[in-house]
MARVO-672955 format. One line per 3 residues: number of its first residue (from 1); their letters; for each residue z, y, x of N, C-alpha, C, O. Coordinates in steps of 0.2 Angstrom, whole numbers. Example, Ala and Ser with C-alpha at 12.3 -4.5 7.8 and 13.67 -1.06 7.14 Angstrom:
% residues 2
1	as	39,-28,66,39,-22,62,39,-16,66,42,-17,71 | 35,-11,64,36,-5,68,39,0,64,40,6,67 $
//
This chain:
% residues 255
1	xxx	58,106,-260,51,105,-257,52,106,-249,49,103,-245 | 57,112,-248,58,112,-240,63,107,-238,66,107,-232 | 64,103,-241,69,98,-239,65,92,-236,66,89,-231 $
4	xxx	57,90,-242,54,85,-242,47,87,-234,44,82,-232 | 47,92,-234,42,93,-228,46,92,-223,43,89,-219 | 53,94,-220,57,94,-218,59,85,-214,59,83,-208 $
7	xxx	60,83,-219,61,74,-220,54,71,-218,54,66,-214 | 47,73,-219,41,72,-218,41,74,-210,39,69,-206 | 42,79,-207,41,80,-201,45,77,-196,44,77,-190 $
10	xxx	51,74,-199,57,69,-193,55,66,-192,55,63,-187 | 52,61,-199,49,55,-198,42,55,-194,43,51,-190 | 38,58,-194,34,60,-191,35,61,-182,30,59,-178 $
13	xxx	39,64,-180,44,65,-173,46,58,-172,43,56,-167 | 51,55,-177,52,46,-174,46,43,-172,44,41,-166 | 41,43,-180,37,39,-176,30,40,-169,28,35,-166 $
16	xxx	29,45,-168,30,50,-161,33,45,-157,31,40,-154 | 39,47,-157,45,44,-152,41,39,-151,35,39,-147 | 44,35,-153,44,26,-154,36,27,-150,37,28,-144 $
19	xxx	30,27,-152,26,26,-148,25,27,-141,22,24,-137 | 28,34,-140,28,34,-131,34,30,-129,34,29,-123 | 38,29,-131,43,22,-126,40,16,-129,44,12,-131 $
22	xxx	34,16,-130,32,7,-133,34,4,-126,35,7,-120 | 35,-1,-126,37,-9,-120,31,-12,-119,30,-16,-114 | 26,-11,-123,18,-15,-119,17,-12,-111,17,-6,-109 $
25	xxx	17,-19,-106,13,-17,-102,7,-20,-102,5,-24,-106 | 5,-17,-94,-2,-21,-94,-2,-26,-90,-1,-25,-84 | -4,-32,-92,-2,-40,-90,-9,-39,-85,-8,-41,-80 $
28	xxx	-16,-37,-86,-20,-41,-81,-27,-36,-82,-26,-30,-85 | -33,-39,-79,-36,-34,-81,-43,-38,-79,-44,-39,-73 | -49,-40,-84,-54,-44,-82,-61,-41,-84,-61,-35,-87 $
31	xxx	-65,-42,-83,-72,-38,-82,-76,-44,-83,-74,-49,-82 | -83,-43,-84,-88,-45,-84,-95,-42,-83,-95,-36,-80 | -101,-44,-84,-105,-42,-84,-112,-43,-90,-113,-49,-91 $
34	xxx	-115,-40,-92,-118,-42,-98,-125,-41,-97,-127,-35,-97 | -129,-48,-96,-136,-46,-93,-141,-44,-99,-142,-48,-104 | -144,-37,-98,-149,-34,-102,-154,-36,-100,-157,-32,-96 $
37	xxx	-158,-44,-103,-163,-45,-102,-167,-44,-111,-165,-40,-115 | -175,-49,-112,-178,-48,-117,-176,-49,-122,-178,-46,-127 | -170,-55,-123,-167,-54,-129,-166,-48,-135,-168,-48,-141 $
40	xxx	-164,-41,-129,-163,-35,-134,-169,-33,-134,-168,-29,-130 | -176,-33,-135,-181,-32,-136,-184,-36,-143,-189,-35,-145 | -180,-40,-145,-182,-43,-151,-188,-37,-157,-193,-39,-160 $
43	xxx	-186,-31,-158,-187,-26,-161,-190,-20,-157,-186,-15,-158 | -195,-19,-153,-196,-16,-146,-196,-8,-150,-199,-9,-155 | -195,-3,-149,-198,4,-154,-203,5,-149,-203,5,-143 $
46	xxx	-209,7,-155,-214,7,-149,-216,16,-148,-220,18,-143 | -212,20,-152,-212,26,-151,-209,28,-144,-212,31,-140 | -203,24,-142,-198,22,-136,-203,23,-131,-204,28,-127 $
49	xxx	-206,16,-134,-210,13,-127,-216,18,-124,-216,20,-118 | -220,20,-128,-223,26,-126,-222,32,-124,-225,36,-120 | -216,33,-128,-210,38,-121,-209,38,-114,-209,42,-110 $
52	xxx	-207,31,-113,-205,28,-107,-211,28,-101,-212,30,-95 | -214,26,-104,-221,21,-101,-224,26,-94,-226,24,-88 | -224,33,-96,-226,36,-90,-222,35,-83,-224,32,-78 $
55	xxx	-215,37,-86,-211,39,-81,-207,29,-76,-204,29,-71 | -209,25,-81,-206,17,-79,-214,16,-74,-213,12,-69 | -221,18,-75,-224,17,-72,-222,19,-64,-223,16,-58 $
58	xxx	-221,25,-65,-218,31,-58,-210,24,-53,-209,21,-48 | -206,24,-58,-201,20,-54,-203,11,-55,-199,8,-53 | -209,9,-56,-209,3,-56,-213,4,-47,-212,1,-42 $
61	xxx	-218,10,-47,-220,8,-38,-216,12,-34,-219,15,-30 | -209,11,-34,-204,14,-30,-202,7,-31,-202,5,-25 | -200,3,-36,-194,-4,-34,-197,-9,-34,-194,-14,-31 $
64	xxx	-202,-9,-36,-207,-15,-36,-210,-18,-30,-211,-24,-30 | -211,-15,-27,-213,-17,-19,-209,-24,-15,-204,-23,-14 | -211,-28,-15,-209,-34,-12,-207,-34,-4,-212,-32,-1 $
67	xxx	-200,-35,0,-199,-33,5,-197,-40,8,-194,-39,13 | -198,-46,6,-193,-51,7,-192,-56,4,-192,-56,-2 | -190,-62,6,-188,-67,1,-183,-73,3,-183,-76,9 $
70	xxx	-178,-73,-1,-171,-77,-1,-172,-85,-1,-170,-87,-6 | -173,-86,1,-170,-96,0,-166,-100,-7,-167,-106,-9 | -161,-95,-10,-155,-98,-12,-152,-91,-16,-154,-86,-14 $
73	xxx	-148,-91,-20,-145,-86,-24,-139,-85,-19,-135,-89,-17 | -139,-79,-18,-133,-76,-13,-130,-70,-17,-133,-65,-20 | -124,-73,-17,-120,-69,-20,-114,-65,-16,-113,-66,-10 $
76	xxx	-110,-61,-19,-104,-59,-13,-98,-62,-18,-99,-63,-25 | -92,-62,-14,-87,-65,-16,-82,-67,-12,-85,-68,-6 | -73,-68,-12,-72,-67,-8,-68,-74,-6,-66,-76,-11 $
79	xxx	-65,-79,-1,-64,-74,4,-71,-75,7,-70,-72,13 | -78,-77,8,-81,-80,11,-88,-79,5,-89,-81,-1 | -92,-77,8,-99,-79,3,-106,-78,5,-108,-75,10 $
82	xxx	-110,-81,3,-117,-78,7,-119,-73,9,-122,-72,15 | -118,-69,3,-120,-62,3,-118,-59,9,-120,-56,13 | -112,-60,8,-107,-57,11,-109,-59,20,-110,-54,24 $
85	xxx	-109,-64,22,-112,-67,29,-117,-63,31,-117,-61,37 | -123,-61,25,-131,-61,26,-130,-53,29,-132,-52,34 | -126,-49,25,-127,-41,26,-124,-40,32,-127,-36,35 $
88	xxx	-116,-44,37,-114,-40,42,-118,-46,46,-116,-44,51 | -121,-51,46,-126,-52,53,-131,-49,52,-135,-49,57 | -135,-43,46,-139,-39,48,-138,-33,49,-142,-29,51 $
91	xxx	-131,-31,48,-128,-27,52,-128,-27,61,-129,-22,64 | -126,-32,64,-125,-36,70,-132,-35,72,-133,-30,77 | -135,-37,71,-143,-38,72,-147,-31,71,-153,-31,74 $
94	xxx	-145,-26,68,-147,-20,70,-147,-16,74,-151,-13,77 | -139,-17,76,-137,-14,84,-141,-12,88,-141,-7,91 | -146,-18,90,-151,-16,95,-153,-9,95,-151,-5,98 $
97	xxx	-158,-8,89,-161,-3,88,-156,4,91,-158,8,95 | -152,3,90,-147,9,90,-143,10,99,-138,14,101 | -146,3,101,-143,3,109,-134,1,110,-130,3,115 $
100	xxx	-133,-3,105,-126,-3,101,-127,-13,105,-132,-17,107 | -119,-14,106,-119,-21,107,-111,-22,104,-106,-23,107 | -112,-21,96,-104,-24,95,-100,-30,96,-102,-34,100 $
103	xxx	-96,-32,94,-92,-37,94,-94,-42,87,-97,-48,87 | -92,-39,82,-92,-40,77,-93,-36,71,-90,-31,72 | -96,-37,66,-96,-33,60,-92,-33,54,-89,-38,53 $
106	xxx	-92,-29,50,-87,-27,44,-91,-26,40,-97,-24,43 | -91,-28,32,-94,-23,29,-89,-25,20,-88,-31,18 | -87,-20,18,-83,-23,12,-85,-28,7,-90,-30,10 $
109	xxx	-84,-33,1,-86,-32,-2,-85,-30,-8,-88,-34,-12 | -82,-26,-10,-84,-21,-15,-88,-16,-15,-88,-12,-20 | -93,-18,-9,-98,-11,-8,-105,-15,-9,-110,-13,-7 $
112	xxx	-105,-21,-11,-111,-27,-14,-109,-27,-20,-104,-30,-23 | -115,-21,-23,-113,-24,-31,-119,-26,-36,-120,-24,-42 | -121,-32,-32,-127,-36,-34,-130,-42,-29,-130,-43,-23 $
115	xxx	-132,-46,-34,-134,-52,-28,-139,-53,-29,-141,-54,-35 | -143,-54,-24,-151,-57,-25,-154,-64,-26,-155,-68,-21 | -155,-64,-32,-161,-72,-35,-165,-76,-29,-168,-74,-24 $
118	xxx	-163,-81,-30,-170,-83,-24,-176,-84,-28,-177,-87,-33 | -181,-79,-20,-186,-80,-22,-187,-72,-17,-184,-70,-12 | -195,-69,-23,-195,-64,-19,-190,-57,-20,-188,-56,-25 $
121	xxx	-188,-53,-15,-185,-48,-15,-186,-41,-13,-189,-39,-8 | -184,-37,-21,-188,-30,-21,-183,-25,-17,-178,-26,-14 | -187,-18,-18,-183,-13,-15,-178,-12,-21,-172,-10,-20 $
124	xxx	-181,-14,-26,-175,-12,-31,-170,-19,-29,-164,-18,-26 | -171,-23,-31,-165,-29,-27,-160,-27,-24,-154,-28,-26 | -165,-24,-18,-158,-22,-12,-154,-17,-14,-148,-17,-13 $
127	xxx	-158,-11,-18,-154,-5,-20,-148,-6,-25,-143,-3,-27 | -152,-11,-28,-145,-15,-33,-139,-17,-29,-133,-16,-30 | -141,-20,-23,-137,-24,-21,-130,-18,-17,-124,-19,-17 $
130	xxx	-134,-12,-13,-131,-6,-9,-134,0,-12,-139,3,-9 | -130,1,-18,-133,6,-21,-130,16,-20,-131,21,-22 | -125,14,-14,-121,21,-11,-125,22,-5,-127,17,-2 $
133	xxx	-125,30,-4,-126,33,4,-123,29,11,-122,32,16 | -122,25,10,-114,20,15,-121,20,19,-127,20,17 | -119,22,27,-122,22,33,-121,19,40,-115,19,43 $
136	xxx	-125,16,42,-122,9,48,-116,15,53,-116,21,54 | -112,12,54,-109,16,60,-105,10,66,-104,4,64 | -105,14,73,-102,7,78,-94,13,80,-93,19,80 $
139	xxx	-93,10,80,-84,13,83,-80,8,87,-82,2,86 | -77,9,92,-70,3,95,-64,6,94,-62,12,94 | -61,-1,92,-54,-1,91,-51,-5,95,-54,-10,96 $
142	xxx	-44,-5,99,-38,-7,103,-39,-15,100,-41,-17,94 | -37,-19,106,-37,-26,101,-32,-26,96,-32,-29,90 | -26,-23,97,-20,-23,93,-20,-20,86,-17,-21,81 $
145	xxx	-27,-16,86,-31,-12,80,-34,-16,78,-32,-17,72 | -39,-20,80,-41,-26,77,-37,-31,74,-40,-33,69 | -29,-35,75,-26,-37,74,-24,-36,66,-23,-39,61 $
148	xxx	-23,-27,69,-21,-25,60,-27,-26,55,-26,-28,49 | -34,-23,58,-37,-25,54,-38,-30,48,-39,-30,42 | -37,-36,54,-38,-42,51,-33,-45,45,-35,-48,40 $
151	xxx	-27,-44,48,-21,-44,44,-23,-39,35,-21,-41,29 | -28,-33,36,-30,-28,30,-33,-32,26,-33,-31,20 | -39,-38,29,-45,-39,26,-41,-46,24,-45,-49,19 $
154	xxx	-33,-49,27,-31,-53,24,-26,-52,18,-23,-57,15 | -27,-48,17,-22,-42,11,-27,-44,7,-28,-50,4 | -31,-41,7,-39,-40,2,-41,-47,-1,-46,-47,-4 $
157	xxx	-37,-53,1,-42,-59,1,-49,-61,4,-53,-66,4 | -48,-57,8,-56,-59,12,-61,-51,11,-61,-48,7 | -67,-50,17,-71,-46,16,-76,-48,20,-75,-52,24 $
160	xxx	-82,-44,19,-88,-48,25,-86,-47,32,-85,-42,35 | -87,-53,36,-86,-51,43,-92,-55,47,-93,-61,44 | -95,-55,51,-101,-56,54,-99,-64,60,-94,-65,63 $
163	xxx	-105,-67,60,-104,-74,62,-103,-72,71,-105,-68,75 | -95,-78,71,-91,-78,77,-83,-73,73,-79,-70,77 | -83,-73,68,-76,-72,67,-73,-75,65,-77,-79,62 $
166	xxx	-68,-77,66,-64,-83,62,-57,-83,59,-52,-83,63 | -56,-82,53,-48,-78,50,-46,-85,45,-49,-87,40 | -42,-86,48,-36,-92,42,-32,-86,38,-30,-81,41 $
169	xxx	-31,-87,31,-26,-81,28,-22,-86,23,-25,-91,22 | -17,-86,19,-14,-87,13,-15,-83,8,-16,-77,9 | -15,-87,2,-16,-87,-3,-14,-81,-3,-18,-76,-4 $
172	xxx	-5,-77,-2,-1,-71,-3,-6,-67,1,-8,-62,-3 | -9,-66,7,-13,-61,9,-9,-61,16,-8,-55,17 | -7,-65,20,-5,-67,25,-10,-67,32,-15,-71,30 $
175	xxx	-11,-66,36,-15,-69,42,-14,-74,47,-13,-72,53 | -14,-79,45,-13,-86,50,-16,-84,58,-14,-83,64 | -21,-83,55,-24,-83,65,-30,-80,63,-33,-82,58 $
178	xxx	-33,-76,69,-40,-72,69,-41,-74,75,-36,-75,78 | -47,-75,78,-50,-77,83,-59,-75,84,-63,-78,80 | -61,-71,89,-67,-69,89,-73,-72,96,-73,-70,102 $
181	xxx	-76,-77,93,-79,-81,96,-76,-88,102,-77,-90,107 | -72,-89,96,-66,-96,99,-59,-93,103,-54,-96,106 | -60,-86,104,-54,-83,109,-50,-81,104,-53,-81,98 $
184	xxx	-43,-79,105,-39,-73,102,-41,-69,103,-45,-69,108 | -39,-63,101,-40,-55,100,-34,-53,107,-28,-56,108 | -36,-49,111,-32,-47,117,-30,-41,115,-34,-37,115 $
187	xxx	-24,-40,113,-20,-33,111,-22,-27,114,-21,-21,112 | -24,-30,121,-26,-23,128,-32,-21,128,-34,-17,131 | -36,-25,124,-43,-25,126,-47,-19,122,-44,-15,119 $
190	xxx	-52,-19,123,-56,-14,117,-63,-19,115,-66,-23,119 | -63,-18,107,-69,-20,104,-73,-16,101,-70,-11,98 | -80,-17,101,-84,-13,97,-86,-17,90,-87,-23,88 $
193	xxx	-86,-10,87,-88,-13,80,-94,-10,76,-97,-4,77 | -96,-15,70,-101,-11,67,-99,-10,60,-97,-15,57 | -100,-6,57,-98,-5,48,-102,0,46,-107,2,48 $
196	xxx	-98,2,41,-101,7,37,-97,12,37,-91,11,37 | -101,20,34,-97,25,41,-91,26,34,-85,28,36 | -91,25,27,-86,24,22,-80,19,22,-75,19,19 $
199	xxx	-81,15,28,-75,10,31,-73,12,35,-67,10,36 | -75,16,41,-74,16,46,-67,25,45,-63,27,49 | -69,27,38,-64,33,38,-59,30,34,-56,32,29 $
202	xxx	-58,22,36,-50,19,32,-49,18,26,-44,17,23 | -56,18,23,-57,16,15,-56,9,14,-55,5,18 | -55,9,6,-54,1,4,-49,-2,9,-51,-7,12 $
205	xxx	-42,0,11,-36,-1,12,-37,-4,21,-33,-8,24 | -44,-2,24,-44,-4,30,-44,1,34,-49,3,38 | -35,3,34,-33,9,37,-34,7,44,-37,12,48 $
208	xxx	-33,4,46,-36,3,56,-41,6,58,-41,9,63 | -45,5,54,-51,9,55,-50,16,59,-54,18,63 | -44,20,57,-43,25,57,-40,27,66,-40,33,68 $
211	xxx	-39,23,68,-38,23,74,-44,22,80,-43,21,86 | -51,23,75,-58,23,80,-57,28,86,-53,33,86 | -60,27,90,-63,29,96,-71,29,97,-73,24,94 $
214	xxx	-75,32,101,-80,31,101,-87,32,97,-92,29,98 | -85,35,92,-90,34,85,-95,35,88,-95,39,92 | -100,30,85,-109,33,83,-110,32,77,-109,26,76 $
217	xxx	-111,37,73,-113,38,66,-121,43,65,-120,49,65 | -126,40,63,-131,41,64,-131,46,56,-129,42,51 | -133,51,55,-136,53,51,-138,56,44,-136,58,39 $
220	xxx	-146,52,49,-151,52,46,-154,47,41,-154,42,43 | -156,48,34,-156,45,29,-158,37,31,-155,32,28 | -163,37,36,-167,30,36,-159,25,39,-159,19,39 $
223	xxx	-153,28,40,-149,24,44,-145,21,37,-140,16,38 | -146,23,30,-142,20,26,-144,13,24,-150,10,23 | -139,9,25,-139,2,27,-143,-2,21,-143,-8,22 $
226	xxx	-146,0,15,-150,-2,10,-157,-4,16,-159,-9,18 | -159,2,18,-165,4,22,-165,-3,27,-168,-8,27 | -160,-1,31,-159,-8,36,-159,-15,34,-161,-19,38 $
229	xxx	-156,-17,27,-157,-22,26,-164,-25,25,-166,-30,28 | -168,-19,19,-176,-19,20,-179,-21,27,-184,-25,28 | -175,-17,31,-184,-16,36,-181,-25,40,-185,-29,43 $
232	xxx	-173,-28,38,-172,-34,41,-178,-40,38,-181,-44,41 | -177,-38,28,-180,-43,26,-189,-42,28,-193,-47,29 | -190,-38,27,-198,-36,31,-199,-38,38,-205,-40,38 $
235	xxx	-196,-37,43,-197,-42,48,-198,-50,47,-203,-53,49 | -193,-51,43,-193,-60,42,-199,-61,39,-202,-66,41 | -201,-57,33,-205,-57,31,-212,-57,34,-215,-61,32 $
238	xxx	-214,-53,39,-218,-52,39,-219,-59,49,-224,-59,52 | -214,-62,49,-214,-70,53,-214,-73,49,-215,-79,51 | -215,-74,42,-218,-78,39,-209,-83,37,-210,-88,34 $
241	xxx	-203,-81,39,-198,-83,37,-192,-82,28,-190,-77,25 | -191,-87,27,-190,-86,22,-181,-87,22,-178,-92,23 | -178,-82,21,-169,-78,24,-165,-83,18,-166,-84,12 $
244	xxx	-161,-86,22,-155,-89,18,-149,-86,22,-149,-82,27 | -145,-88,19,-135,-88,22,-133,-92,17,-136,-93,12 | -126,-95,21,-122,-100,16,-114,-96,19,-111,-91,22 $
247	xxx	-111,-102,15,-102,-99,18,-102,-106,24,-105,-112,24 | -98,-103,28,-98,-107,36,-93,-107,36,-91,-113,39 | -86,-103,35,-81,-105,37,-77,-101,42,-73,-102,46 $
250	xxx	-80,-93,38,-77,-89,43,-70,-86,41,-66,-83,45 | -70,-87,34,-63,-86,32,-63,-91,27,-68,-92,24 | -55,-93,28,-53,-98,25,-45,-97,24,-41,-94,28 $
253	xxx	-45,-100,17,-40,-97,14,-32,-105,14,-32,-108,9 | -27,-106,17,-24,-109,17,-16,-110,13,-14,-104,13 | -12,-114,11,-9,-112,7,-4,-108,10,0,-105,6 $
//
């Protein structure tokens, strides 16, 4: 019998073994997304629903408010996208307020995680779309820091950068050429920039960042860049204009 539990536990050890030196790696890795609309409502519980119903009336007049309306389905995507245009020109275009005159703007996009329908656009939209604490920030970087920069966001495939950038990259994540406002980047020069204050401490592999000087990092809750989008599409809104972006050609990806 002690022979047979004996023989039962080696074999049990091999096949152990064998499992932690398996040879599977991990070839890729793909995601989706699964939209939760009325279909699953086929069978609504209505016990559910009467549970809900207080508390969805409380968060329907927090997201529900209309701040805004789109043109066109803007998406983010890389190297080049609507979305991606639309948020660092309202980045760019906030600076006033804050007495800021940057060069250009940054903003990931890994940090857009949603895109807004054309038509009208809710608070909840935008929160979908900048759903983190992420806060505008302006910093200068050496142009030769810019340089790197650009080479970072050419690694990445592309990321938002605001109108008057212009980056050729390859397919391998190369930087053909950067050019800001039809000029080259002057190695000696200093530029100002505007981002978000989670980029600006070298996150999402745009360690240049980390060579700022001059920070202004405001804050105060109202400076979280959801808010700013708001009060951008609220202005247009309230001119009676109705906000597009398209892809222009500020990165381009060559072989």
């Amino acid at each position: 019998m002690r022979l047979k539990l004996l023989s039962l536990s080696l074999l049990s050890l091999l096949v152990w073994c064998g499992a932690c030196t398996s040879h599977y790696e991990l070839a890729g890795i793909d995601r989706t997304r699964v939209l939760i609309d009325n279909r699953f409502d086929a069978r609504p519980d209505a016990q559910a629903a009467a549970f809900i119903m207080p508390y969805q009336a409380k968060v329907d007049s927090m997201i529900k408010p209309v701040v805004g309306r789109v043109g066109s389905y803007l998406f983010a995507d890389r190297p080049e996208s609507p979305l991606s245009n639309l948020l660092t020109d309202i980045m760019f275009a906030a600076a006033e307020k804050y007495n800021e005159k940057p060069d250009f703007a940054v903003y990931n996009i890994g940090g857009m995680r949603a895109a807004l329908a054309e038509g009208e656009v809710t608070v909840g939209d935008v929160t979908e779309v900048a759903p983190f604490e992420n806060k505008i920030c302006f910093l200068t970087l050496t142009g030769e820091k810019v340089k790197e920069l650009f080479q970072q966001i050419a690694i990445q495939g592309g990321e938002g950068v605001s109108r008057g950038v212009k980056l050729v990259i390859t397919k391998d994540g190369k930087l053909v050429s950067g050019t800001l406002n039809g000029k080259e980047i002057d190695p000696n020069a200093s530029y100002r920039i505007a981002t978000l204050d989670y980029l600006a401490q070298g996150n999402d592999r745009m360690v240049a960042f980390k060579a700022k000087t001059d920070v202004n990092q405001p804050e105060a809750e109202e400076n979280n860049i959801r808010f700013i989008i708001m009060d951008y599409l609220r202005e247009q809104m309230a001119k009676g204009v109705t906000v597009d972006a398209k892809v222009e050609g500020r990165i381009t990806i060559v072989q």
